[in-house]
C-alpha positions in Angstrom: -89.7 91.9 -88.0 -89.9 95.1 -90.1 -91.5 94.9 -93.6 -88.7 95.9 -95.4 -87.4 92.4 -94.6 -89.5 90.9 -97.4 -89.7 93.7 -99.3 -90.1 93.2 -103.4 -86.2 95.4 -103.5 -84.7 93.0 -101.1 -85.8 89.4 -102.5 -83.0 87.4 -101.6 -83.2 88.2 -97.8 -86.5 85.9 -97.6 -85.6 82.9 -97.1 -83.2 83.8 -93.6 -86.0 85.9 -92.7 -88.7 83.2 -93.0 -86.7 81.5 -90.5 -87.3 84.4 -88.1 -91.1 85.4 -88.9 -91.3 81.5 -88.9 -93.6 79.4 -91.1 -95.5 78.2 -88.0 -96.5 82.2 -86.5 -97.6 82.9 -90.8 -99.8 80.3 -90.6 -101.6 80.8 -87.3 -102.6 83.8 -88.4 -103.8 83.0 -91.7 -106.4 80.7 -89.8 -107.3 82.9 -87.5 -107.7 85.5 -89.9 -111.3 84.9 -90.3 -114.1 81.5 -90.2 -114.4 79.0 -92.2 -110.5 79.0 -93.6 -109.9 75.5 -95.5 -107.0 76.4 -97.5 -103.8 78.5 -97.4 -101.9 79.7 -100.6 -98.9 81.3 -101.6 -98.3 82.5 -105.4 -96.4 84.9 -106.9 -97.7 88.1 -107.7 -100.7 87.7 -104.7 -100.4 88.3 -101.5 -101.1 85.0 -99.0 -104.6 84.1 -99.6 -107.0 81.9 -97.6 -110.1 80.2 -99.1 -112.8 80.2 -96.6 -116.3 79.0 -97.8 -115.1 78.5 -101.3 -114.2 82.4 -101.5 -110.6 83.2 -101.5 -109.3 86.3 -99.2 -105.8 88.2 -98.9 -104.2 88.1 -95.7 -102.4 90.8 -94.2 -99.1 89.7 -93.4 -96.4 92.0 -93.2 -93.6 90.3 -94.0 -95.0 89.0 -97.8 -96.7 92.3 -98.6 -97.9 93.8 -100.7 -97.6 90.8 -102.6 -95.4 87.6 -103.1 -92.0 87.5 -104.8 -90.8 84.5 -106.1 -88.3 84.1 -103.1 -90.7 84.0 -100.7 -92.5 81.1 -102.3 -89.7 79.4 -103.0 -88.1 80.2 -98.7 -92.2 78.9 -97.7 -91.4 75.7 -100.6 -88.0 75.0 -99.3 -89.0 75.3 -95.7 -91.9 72.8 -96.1 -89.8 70.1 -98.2 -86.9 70.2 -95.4 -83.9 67.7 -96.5 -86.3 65.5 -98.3 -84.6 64.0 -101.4 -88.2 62.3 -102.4 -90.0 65.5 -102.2 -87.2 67.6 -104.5 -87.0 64.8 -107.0 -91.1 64.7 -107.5 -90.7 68.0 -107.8 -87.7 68.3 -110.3 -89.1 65.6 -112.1 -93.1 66.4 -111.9 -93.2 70.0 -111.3 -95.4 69.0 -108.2 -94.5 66.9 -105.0 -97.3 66.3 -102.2 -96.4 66.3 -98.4 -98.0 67.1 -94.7 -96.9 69.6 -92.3 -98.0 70.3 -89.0 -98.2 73.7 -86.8 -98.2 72.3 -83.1 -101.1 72.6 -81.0 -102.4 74.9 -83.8 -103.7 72.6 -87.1 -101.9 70.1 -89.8 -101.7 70.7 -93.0 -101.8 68.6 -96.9 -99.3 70.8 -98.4 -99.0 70.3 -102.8 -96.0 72.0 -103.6 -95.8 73.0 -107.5 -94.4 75.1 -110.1 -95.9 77.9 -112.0 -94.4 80.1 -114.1 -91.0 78.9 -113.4 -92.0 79.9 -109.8 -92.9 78.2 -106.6 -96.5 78.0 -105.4 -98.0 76.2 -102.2 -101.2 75.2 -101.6 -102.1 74.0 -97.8 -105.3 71.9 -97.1 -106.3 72.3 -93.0 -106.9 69.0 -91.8 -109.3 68.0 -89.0 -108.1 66.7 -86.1 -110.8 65.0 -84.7 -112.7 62.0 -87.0 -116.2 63.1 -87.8 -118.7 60.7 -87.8 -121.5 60.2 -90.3 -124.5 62.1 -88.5 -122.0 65.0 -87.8 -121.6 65.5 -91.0 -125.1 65.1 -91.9 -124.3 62.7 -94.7 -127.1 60.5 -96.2 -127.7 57.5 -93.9 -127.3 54.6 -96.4 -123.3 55.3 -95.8 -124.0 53.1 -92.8 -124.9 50.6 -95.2 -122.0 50.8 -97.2 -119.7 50.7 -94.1 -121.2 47.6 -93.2 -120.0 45.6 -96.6 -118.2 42.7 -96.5 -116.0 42.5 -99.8 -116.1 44.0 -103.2 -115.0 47.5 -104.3 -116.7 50.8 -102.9 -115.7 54.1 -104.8 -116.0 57.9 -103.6 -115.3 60.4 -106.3 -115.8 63.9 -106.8 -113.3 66.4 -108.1 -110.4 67.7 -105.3 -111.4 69.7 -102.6 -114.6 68.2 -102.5 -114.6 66.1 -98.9 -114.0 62.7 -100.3 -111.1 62.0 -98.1 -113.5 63.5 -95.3 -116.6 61.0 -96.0 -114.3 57.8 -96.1 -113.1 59.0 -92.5 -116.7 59.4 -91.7 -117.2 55.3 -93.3 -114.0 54.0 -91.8 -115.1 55.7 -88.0 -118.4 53.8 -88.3 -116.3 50.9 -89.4 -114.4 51.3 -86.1 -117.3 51.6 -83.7 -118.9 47.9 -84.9 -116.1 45.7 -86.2 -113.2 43.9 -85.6 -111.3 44.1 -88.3 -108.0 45.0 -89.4 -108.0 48.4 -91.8 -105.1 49.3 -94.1 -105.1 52.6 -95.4 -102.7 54.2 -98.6 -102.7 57.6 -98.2 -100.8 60.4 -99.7 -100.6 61.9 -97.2 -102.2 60.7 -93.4 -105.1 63.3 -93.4 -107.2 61.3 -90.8 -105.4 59.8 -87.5 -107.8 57.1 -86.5 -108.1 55.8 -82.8 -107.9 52.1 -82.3 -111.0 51.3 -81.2 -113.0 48.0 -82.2 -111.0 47.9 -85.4 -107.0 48.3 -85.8 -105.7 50.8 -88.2 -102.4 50.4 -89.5 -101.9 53.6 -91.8 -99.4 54.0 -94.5 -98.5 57.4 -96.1 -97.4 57.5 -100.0 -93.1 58.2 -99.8 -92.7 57.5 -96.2 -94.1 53.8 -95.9 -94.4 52.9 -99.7 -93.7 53.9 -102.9 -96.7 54.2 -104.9 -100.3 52.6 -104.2 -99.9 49.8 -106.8 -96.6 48.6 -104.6 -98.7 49.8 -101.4 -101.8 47.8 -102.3 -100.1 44.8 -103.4 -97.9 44.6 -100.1 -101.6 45.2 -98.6 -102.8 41.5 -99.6 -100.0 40.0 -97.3 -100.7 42.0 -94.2 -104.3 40.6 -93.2 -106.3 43.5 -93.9 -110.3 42.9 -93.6 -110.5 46.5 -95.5 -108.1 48.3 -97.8 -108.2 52.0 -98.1 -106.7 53.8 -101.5 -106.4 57.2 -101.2 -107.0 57.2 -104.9 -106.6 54.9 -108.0 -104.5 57.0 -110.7 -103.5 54.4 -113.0 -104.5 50.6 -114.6 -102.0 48.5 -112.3 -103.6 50.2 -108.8 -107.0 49.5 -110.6 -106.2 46.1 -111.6 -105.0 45.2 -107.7 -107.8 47.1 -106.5 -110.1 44.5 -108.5 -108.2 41.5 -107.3 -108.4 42.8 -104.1 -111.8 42.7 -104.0 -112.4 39.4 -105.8 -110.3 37.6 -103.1 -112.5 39.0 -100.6 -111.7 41.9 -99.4 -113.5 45.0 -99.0 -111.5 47.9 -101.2 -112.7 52.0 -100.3 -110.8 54.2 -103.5 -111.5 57.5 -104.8 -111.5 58.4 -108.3 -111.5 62.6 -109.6 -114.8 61.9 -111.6 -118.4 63.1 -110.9 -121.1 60.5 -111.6 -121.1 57.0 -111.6 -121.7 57.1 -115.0 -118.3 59.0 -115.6 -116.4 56.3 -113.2 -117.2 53.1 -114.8 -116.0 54.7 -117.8 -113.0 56.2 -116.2 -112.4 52.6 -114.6 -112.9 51.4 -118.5 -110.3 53.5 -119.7 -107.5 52.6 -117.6 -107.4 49.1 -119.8 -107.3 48.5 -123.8 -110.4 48.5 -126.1 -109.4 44.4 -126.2 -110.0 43.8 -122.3 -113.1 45.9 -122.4 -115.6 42.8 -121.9 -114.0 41.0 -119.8 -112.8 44.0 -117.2 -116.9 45.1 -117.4 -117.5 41.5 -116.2 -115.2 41.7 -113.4 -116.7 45.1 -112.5 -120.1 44.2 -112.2 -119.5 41.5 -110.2 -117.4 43.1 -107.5 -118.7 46.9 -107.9 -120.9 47.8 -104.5 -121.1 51.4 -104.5 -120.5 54.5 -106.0 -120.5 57.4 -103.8 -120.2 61.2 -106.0 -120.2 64.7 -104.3 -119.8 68.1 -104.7 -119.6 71.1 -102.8 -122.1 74.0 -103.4 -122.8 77.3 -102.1 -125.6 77.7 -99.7 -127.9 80.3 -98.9 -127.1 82.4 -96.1 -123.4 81.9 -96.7 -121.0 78.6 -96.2 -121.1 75.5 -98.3 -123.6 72.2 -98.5 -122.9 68.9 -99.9 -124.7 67.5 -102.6 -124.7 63.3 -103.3 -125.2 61.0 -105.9 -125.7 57.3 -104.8 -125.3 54.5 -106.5 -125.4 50.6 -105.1 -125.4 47.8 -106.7 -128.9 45.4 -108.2 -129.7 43.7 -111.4 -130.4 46.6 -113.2 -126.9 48.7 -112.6 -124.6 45.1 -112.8 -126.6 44.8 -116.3 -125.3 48.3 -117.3 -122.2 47.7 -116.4 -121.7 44.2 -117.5 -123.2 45.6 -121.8 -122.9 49.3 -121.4 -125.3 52.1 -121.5 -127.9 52.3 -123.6 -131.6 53.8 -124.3 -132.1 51.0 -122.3 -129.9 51.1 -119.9 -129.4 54.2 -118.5 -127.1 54.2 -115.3 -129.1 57.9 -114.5 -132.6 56.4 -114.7 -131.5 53.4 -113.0 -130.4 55.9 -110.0 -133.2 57.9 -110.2 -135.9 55.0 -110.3 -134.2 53.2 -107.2 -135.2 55.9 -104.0 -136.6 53.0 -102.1 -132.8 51.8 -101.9 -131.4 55.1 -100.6 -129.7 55.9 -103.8 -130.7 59.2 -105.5 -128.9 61.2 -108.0 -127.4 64.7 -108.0 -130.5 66.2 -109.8 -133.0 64.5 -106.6 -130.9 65.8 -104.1 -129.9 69.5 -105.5 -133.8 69.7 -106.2 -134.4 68.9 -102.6 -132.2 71.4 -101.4 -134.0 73.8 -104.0 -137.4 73.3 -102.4 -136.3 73.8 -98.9 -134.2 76.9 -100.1 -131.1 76.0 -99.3 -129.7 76.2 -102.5 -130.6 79.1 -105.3 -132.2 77.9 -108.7 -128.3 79.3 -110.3 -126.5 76.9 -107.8 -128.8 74.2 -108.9 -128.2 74.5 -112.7 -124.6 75.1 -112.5 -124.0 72.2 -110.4 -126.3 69.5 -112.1 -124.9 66.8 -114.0 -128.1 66.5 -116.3 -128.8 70.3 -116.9 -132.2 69.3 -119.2 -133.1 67.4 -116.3 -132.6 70.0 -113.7 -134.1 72.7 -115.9 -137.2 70.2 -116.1 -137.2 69.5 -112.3 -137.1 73.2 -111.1 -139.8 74.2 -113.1 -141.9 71.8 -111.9 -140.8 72.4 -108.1 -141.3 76.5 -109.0 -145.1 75.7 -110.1 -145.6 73.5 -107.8 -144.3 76.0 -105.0 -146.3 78.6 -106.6 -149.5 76.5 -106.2 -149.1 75.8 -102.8 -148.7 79.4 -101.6 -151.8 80.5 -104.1 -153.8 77.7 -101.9 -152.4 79.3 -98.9 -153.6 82.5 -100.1 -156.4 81.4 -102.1 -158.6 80.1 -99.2 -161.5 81.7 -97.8 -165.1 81.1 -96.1 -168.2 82.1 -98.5 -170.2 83.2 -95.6 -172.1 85.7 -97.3 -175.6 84.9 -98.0 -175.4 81.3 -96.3 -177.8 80.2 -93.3 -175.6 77.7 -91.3 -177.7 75.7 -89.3 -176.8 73.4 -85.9 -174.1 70.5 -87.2 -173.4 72.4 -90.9 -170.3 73.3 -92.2 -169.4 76.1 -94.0 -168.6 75.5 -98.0 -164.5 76.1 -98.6 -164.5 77.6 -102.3 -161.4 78.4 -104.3 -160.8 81.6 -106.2 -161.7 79.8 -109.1 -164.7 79.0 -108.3 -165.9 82.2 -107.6 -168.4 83.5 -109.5 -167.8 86.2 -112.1 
């Protein structure tokens, strides 16, 4: 296919021509275009861009160069919404529709179609084909724990693109390998085909199976599920099923876009009136099990690492949700002050990857939720560090002068205690 096919002078000829460079051939060889690729977009005015590592990159492709015009997004736009009516009218009415796509053999996709501008833009999440498991993806242990809970409401929030969709597959595969239970998942869309193995996964995607996850969840109480998965909670009525749901004895898995658990009981506040504050805190505390927050950081060396926050559920946290934070009860110090359970917030574990320098003291500010914490947590570690290398240093024998006899040992004197 010659350049001058999508050439900026000859716009209009994109969207016949897409069908002969074909979607499918584009996007193989944005993937392959280097490691690490986790995104594809298309926006007017850039040329195709992957983001690989949390850095995005232009890719060469001849056909959209040197950049995108607005009907090549719209020919990539139309091609991925087919003859869907749902799709157009989400977008005609919400400037954004969501959707999956699939390049055989090759890779699936999440695909958010939106405007901008007035123009088309795709974005295209790479999916995983394969479940990964908890100790692949190196995630904190206790997450075993929380798989094995048997009702109440476990949330996973973080904002998008952060792997929360990735560390409930991770739960729901450990679910899978130990229990017999029926799962029912609300997705938008399927990102994660789960085998039947132990457990039975019946998996629902938002538009093709049901119309939105408060009609999804509430036709998930009639179908026996054991667990109920919510791709995510955007609105009171999901989040007052969700709570139901849980009461009745199920066990609920949601995400919410916030990133503490501090900021999710008050999101989960907000969703109701000032009027049913007290008594939807009530229903919280008693149901609430865990709340799971991550981000993705830059490491050193290159790539990205995930940082946690943890938070279960004891006397202490119920009593912060059940009143509200105060000097007394502070959801942070609650956190912080409960290490023996497994839960730790993001300033413990960003300082940990600090010390073993896997992170840089920038990442670790930037990243922090409690920056006055951090700053006072890195100081300490940097002294500390610079202490133990001194010592390492430091250390010598004061032979001079001694007489060591049969059976003595040597004094070991710091540099401070030398004599001046």
């Amino acid at each position: 296919m010659a350049a001058s096919s999508f050439s900026p002078a000859d716009p209009n000829a994109a969207g016949t021509a897409l069908q002969h460079a074909s979607l499918d051939s584009v996007l193989t060889t944005m993937l392959e275009s280097m490691l690490g690729v986790s995104d594809c977009l298309f926006v007017v005015g850039r040329p195709p861009q992957v983001e690989a590592y949390g850095r995005l990159c232009p890719v060469d492709i001849p056909q959209f160069m040197p950049v995108l015009q607005p009907a090549h997004t719209k020919a990539v736009a139309e091609r991925l919404m087919g003859e869907s009516e749902r799709l157009r009218n989400d977008f005609r009415n919400s400037g954004s529709c969501d959707t999956s796509y699939a390049v055989p053999n090759i890779a699936r996709f999440r695909v958010n179609i939106f405007r901008q501008n007035g123009n088309y833009a795709v974005v295209m999440r790479k999916l995983t084909n394969e479940v990964p498991s908890i100790d692949q993806l190196k995630l904190p242990q206790i997450l075993k724990d929380v798989s094995r809970e048997k009702n109440g409401i476990i949330l996973v929030t973080g904002a998008t693109g952060n792997g929360k969709t990735t560390s409930l597959a991770a739960i729901m595969n450990e679910v899978n390998q130990v229990a017999d239970v029926h799962i029912v998942t609300l997705e938008d869309p399927i990102e994660f085909l789960h085998t039947h193995k132990r457990a039975t996964f019946s998996q629902r995607e938002l538009g093709k199976d049901f119309l939105d996850f408060a009609t999804g969840l509430r036709a998930a109480l009639r179908q026996a599920p054991k667990i109920i998965l919510v791709g995510e909670i955007r609105d009171r009525e999901t989040m007052e099923i969700a709570l139901t749901a849980a009461e009745t004895g199920h066990t609920v898995y949601a995400t919410l876009h916030t990133i503490s658990a501090s900021l999710s009981i008050n999101r989960i506040i907000g969703f109701f009136s000032k009027d049913e504050e007290g008594y939807v805190r009530q229903r919280l505390a008693d149901v609430l099990r865990y709340i799971i927050s991550q981000r993705l950081m830059p490491k050193v060396g290159g790539g990205r690492i995930l940082a946690t926050e943890i938070m279960g559920s004891s006397l202490r946290s119920r009593e912060a949700v059940l009143l509200g934070e105060s000097d007394l009860r502070d959801l942070h110090e609650i956190i912080e002050s409960s290490r023996q359970f497994g839960w730790h917030s993001f300033e413990q574990c960003l300082i940990e990857y600090y010390r073993d320098q896997r992170i840089t003291e920038d990442t670790a500010m930037a990243y922090s939720v409690n920056k006055p914490a951090m700053r006072k947590a890195i100081d300490l570690a940097k002294k500390e560090m610079t202490q133990q290398d001194e010592g390492l240093t430091g250390l010598r024998l004061n032979l001079t002068d001694l007489h060591i006899g049969p059976g003595q040992f040597a004094p070991i004197s710091m540099p401070s205690e030398e004599k001046k």
